[in-house]
Steps between C-alpha positions, in 0.01 A plus 500: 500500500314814291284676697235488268544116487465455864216676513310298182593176703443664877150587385435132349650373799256687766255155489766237468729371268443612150385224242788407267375663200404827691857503624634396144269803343615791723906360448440464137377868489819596660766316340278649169501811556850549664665339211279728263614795709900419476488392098326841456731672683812313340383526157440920527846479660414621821616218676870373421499125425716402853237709678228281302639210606520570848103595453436191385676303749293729780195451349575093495594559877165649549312209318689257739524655822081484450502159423684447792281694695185348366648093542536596904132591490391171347332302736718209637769686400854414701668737755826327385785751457552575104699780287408541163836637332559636145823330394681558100435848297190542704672460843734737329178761477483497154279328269418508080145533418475082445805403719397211753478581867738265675371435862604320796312382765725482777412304795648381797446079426352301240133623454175351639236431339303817619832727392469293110170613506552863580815474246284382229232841562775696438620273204134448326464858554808656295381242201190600475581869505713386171813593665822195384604409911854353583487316830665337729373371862848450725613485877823668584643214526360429158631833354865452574505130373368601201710803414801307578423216248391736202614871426223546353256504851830716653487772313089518452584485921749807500145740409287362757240769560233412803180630419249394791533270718670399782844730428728350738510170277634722231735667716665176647511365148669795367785474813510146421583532132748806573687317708521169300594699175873522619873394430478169299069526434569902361795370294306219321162720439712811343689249272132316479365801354781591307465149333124532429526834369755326250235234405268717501645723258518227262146408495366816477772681264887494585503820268337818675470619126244269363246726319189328665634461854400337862447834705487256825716247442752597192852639579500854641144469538249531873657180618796577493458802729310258728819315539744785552182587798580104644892473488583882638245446810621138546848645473447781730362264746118702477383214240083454705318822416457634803258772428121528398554713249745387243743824336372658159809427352693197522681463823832454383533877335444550926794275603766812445671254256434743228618812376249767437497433134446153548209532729334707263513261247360237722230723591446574132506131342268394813261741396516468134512126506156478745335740269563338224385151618155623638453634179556183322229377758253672462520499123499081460250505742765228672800403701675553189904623551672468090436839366407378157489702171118579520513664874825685428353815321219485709690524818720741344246724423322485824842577658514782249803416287386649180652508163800725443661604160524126327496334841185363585358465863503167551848479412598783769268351754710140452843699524391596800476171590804333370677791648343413875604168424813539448482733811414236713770309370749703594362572875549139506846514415561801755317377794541114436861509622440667798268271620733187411749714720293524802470112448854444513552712804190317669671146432821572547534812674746624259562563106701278290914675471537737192773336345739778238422399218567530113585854408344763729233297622436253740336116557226412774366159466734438153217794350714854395403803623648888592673613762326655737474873550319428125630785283306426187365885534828610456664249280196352312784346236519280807139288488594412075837401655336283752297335242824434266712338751150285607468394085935457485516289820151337489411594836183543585359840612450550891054588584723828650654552182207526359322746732740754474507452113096609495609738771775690321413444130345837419889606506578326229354824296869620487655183317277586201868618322739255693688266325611269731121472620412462106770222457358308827078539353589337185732219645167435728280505230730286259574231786386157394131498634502121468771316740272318748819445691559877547349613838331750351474443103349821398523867607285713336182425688688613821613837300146543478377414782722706728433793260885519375405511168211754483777750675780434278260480139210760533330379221445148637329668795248609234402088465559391807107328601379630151187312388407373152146468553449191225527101527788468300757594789441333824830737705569872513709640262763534739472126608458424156835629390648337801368212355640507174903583655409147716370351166817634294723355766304148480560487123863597525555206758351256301173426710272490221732341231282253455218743397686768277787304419567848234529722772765316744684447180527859432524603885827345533695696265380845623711780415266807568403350856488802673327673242194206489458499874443896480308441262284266675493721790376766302274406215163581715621807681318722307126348585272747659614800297236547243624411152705237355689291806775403261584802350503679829722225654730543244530888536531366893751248415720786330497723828549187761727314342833714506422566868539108529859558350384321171698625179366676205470152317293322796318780570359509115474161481298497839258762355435337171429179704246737707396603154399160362448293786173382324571480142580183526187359722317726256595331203534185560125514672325707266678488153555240215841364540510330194450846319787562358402918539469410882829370551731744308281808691618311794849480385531836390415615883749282672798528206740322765507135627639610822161705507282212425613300792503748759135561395392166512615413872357797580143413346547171678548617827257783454219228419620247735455774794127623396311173615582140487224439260632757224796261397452183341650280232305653248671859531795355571448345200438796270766730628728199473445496120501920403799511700642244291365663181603841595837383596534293120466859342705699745780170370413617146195299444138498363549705190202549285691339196527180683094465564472271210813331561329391864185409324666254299717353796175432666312295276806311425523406872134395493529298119827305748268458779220385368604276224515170656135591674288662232415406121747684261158621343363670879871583538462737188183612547569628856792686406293673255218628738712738730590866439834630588421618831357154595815351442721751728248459733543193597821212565514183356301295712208674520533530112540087506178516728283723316579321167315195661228645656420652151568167324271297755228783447534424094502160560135459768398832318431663851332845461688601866834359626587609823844407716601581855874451569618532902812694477582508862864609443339834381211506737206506202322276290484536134138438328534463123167536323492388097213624357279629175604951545195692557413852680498463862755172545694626756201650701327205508833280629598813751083437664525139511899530689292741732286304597736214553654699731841531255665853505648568157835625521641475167284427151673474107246544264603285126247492200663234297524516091179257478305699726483302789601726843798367745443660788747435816414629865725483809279482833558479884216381780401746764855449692698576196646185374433258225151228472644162498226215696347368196202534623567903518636473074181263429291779599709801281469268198189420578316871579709690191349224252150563615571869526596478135230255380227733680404264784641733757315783680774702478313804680315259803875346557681817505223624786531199654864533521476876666333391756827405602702823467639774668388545878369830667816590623661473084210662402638823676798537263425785244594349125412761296423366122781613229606438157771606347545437072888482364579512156889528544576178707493227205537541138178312398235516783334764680557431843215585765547429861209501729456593868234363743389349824607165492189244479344186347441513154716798461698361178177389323299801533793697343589275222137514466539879472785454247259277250235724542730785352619221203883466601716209506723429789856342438581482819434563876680552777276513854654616841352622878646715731254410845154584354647695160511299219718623200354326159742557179367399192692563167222528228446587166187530268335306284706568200849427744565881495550728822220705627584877469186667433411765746133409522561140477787520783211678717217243436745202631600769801120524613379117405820335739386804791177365501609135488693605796255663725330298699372693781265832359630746715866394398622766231756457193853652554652734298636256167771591241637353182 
């Protein structure tokens, strides 16, 4: 106990036991001000975070070595023998700012009333000093029945730390549990906690490379360490802490399992990782352990990551992290197999035979692995071999393969110009990543992993645990590209035939293969540069690609893929697709169908490997139908001449249609209403449909007619409004959608011949696919008519509705406000595409905007990226003619920035025309 503690409770003690609330006054002043004390000292970084930890876990002994004191002095207390024993992280010595204490009473038989009583001091005590208490009251006997019925008691067991007390209790549980922990009990804990780290690793994150990760519990994260600490003492037979003071680093860089290298790396992660977590402490206020977006730049600035060149801090403080993570990873792989080894000699008493195996390598338990004396340092051709023969035979890869893999892979610098290493990287990266009868189905993770890659490609070292600090991509760009390869593989297999039935078609008749998987490999390796990714990946792509042993051809090819790899996302996304100006552009890019292929798997796979909720039907959808467009005038289609031509075809198909439904008479007349652009706008049956909506309207003479139409094969709903044109239509429909909680993905804008507007809008519900209860297209009718006929609030429902929005954590992504005017990109309109933070009400406060500044909008075309949205409108003015003025191009410019801006300290970006 502090000195100065003893003496505050020695002086109230000097007429008796203290009262309870004098007792609970002096502790709470102590636990106060010696937590005040350490977060001071740990946030002016005088006090490293394990060293904090261990402070905190003293100052928690101190609190409950008093209490323990105190209880004895009650009166009536019991002379029974007790041991009050830290157990978990804090019998480890180390605690987080709002970590429970885990505490065992340890007593020799079940407790008396008179020992409850004293128990239940202590208990009342820690709760009303605010402190969260884990407890357990057990006999010895108690203990060891316990741990061997649940793991979970065992390990918390293997930290035991007596604190006051009787000690000998602790001491014969300790021998006890030592002693028990052998042959068939060590075999099934190690594979115990080999199993749970499995588990947990998928509840928490299977992927160390999530961008919001579990620093306790997520893969290559605190816990992990914990359980390297568990299996290497069980293994090496000293699994019962046997000291009072518990190492500042973790006890396994002690084991001399390690080489030097290694144990500096353990050292380091353990460090970082603790410093990082009481951080995140004692900035929630909380027990809180997923570094979310809004206390990642605060920690990194604390930590002092600041911004350098175009990197910003926060994304060099989570680096950092990803690259500890995938630190402890690899430890894992190195010591892991040493500690199954020890196992196997503990069991059995000897190893499983070496049996010669295929090539130059050997088999030990059917897994391959080298030869031993290793001579990767001299032969490092040797480890790619290894893997080869692993991916030919479909053997799977010995733990001890592994190791000396992560051991020996910083030789692989002098392959960078092999060929025969070159020729061996792409047939592992071309492999078929989606045979779930191949032992192991994919091999680039383990390239990455073990570091092969980052030695044998320099410039993929440069994203290796690189951060995009947004919403939109949930993996690093390293994982994300691994991703995408796994994703290419899927759709060349056939797995998701049933979803982009285009793209298996086209995957089976590959004849640049080698050239898309490249391509694939490399279309992000330029992020974190400064500048255009794309561009620089290409100028990449031209310098890695012939030291792959690619030809002139795939090496072009694979740098114009680079090039483009989001021209197509871009357009289909973000651009009218029924303008013909869009689609020729397009086509004038690409010139070759080969081309157009290749780019679209690769925008599939790119998309499919950002988050699971960035593809749906809907953008399958849409690049479905440019690719099909593009490809008809790549075939020689889609010349201007034949515009007319298609007009024609099109209202013929809808006089065929429709003339055993409608009148001859409301057959004419609704051929007559719709412009030219209407009619390529649209197929037949919605042509058939929208004839009798607008022949039901003539007939009830409804001033609004409003549809909703499921389409769950494209993963939207389509609202058709018919109503009287007037300034501010598609505002008013975009606020009442808001506040039905309908994002607008897609919008056509028709004014018909008599007037009358046709206006069409795709939406999705908050999970990204279509409305189809009828209850949920009852109220879309239902709150666009009232919008329309003035009985909606449209403002009170729209601040209803962001109430609702983005959390804290969203709130910390940076979406700076941009617009950017193009008068090239279609013939007829002036196309303007907005920037912004994502948000309720978005749509209608820019369309709002656009009616202020008297345009008309043809069309829309709405996207997000995480919390950016991207808001395309093609518009012209009120005579139908572009916009071009200077002055008038800068008045729209400032009205949609101040539409835009919703928070005043938020400040316009840079726009251009």
């Amino acid at each position: 106990m502090a000195p100065s503690l003893q003496s505050a409770i020695d002086a109230v003690s000097a007429k008796g036991a203290p009262a309870r609330e004098t007792a609970l006054t002096i502790l709470r002043r102590h636990l106060g001000a010696g937590h005040a004390e350490i977060r001071h000292g740990f946030e002016r970084r005088k006090l490293p975070g394990v060293a904090a930890a261990r402070a905190l876990a003293a100052v928690a002994d101190e609190i409950v070595s008093a209490l323990f004191s105190l209880s004895a002095s009650q009166e009536d207390a019991t002379e029974e023998p007790l041991c009050l024993c830290a157990t978990g992280g804090y019998g480890a010595g180390l605690l987080a700012p709002f970590s429970d204490i885990d505490i065992l009473f340890l007593i020799p038989e079940a407790p008396s009333t008179a020992m409850t009583a004293r128990i239940e001091y202590i208990l009342y005590a820690l709760w009303d000093l605010g402190l969260r208490v884990g407890h357990a009251t057990r006999s010895i006997t108690t203990c060891l029945k316990d741990a061997a019925s649940d793991i979970t008691i065992r390990t918390a067991l293997l930290d035991l730390r007596p604190i006051s007390g009787d000690l000998s209790l602790a001491r014969e549980l300790r021998t006890i549990l030592g002693n028990d922990l052998q042959n068939d009990t060590l075999c099934q804990f190690i594979k115990g906690k080999i199993d749970e780290r499995q588990r947990r690793h998928g509840r928490f994150g299977d992927n160390p490379y999530m961008v919001e990760p579990n620093i306790k519990e997520g893969r290559g994260a605190i816990r992990d360490l914990q359980t390297l600490n568990w299996m290497g003492r069980a293994a090496l037979g000293c699994a019962v802490s046997g000291t009072a003071s518990p190492p500042p680093t973790p006890s396994f860089a002690s084991f001399g399992l390690l080489t030097e290298r290694e144990t500096n790396r353990a050292r380091r992660a353990w460090e970082f990782l603790w410093t990082v977590r009481l951080h995140l402490h004692y900035i929630t206020g909380r027990a809180e352990e997923r570094l979310t977006f809004d206390v990642q730049p605060v920690i990194g600035g604390r930590m002092g990551y600041a911004s350098h060149g175009r990197q910003r801090g926060v994304e060099r403080f989570m680096r950092h992290y990803f690259l500890t993570a995938r630190d402890v990873m690899r430890l894992t792989h190195v010591l892991q197999p040493v500690v199954l080894l020890h196992l196997q000699d503990q069991a059995t008493g000897t190893q499983p035979p070496a049996i010669p195996g295929p090539e130059n390598f050997e088999r030990q338990a059917g897994r391959l692995r080298p030869v031993e004396p290793v001579n990767f340092a001299t032969n490092p051709r040797a480890m790619f071999q290894l893997l080869d023969c692993a991916r030919r035979m479909d053997i799977e890869l010995h733990p001890f393969a592994v190791q000396q893999i992560i051991r020996n892979e910083r030789h692989a610098i002098s392959l960078r110009n092999d060929p025969e290493t070159a020729r061996i990287f792409l047939d592992l990266l071309c492999e078929p990543s989606a045979d779930p009868n191949r032992v192991v189905p994919f091999w680039l993770p383990i390239l990455n992993e073990t570091g092969l890659i980052g030695r044998l490609l320099p410039d993929w070292s440069r994203v290796v645990g690189q951060m995009q600090f947004d919403s939109y991509h949930i993996y690093t760009v390293d994982e994300h590209i691994i991703e995408a390869v796994r994703m290419m593989g899927q759709i060349e297999a056939g797995q998701m035939a049933d979803e982009i039935p285009l793209a298996y078609n086209l995957a089976r008749d590959l004849r640049s293969r080698r050239a898309l998987y490249v391509a694939v490999l490399l279309h992000d390796i330029g992020k974190g540069r400064g500048g255009d990714h794309s561009e620089i990946g290409a100028d990449l792509a031209l310098e890695i690609c012939p030291q792959l042993g690619l030809d002139n051809e795939e090496t072009d090819t694979v740098s114009w893929l680079v090039l483009h790899h989001l021209l197509l996302s871009h357009t289909a996304f973000t651009r009218d697709i029924d303008d013909p100006r869009t689609i020729l552009d397009l086509a004038d890019t690409i010139q070759s169908p080969e081309r157009l292929r290749l780019l679209l798997l690769l925008t599939i796979a790119d998309m499919r490997a950002v988050s699971p909720k960035v593809w749906n039907a809907w953008k399958a959808t849409l690049l479905r139908e440019l690719f099909s467009r593009v490809a008809e005038v790549l075939e020689g289609g889609l010349a201007a001449t034949e515009r007319d031509v298609r007009v024609n075809h099109a209202r013929e198909l809808a006089r065929d249609g429709l003339s055993s439904v409608l009148p001859a008479t409301s057959i004419s007349h609704f051929l007559e209403l719709g412009y030219p652009s209407y009619w390529l706008g649209f197929d037949t049956d919605t042509h058939m449909r929208h004839a009798r909506l607008v022949h039901d309207s003539d007939r009830y003479l409804s001033p609004v007619t409003v549809e909703a139409l499921p389409l769950p094969d494209r993963g939207v709903t389509e609202i058709t409004v018919l109503c009287a044109d007037h300034p501010g239509l598609f505002s008013q429909i975009a606020g009442a959608l808001a506040v039905a909680g309908a994002s607008i993905v897609d919008a056509r804008i028709h004014t018909l011949s008599d007037g009358m507007a046709l206006d069409t809008f795709w939406v999705q519900d908050s999970d990204g696919c279509s409305f189809e209860e009828p209850h949920q297209l009852s109220r879309l009718n239902r709150l666009v008519e009232q919008a329309l006929s003035g009985r909606l609030d449209l403002e009170k429902g729209i601040a209803e509705a962001s109430h609702h929005s983005a959390s804290r954590r969203m709130r910390a992504i940076h979406v700076p406000p941009r617009v950017v005017i193009d008068n090239a990109a279609s013939e007829r309109h002036t196309v303007i595409e907005v920037n912004g933070r994502d948000r309720p009400g978005l749509l209608h406060d820019v369309t709002s905007a656009l009616n202020r500044q008297s345009l008309q909008i043809s069309s829309a075309h709405i996207t997000t990226y995480g919390m950016r949205a991207v808001d395309v409108f093609y518009v012209r003015d009120l005579l139908g003619m572009k916009i071009t003025d200077p002055n008038r191009l800068s008045q729209i410019r400032s009205a949609l920035l101040t539409s835009l801006i919703t928070d005043p300290n938020q400040t316009p970006a840079q726009t251009t025309a």
